[in-house]
C-alpha positions in Angstrom: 138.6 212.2 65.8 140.2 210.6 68.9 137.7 208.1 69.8 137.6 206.4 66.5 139.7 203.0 66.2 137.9 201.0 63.2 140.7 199.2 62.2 144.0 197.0 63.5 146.6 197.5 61.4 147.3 201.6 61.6 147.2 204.7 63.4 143.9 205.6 64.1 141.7 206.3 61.1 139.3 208.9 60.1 138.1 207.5 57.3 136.2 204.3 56.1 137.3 202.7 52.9 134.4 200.4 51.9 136.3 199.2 49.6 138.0 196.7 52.6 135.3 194.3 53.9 137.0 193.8 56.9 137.5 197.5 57.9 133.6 197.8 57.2 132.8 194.9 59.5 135.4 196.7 62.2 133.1 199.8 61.6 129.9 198.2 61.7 130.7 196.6 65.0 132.2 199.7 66.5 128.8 201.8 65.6 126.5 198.8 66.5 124.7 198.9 63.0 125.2 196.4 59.9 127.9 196.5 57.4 124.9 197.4 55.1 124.4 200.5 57.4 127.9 201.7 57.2 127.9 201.5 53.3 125.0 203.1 52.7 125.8 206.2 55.3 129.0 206.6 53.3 126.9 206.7 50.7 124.9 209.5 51.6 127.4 211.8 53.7 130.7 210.4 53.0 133.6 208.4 54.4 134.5 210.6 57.4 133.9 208.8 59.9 132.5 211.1 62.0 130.0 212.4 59.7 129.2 208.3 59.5 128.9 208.1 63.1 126.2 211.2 63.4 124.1 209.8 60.5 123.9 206.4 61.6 123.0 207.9 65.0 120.7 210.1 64.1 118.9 207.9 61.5 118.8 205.1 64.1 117.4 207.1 66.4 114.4 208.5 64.6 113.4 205.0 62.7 113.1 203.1 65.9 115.7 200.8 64.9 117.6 198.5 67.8 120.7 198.9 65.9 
């Protein structure tokens, strides 16, 4: 996933460890949603990323929400 760069210290990452508050705040900002959002998206499809990225979209999208 080449347009994905959550986090400062590495390489760029595919994957969100929830487990690091600070890479879930980097997320959060990145997809314009809440660290709340980005736990519970891992939640439901996993920590890819990309698979975040296209559930927080989607689910954004058809709730109305402004994130």
């Amino acid at each position: 996933m080449p347009d994905l760069d959550p986090d400062t210290d590495g390489p760029l990452r595919e994957r969100i460890r929830v487990i690091d508050d600070d890479e879930v705040h980097g997320w959060a900002a990145r997809f314009g949603v809440t660290p709340e959002d980005v736990r519970a998206a891992v939640k439901v499809v996993g920590d890819r990323a990309v698979d975040v990225q296209e559930y927080l979209h989607s689910h954004h999208a058809s709730n109305g929400s402004d994130h």
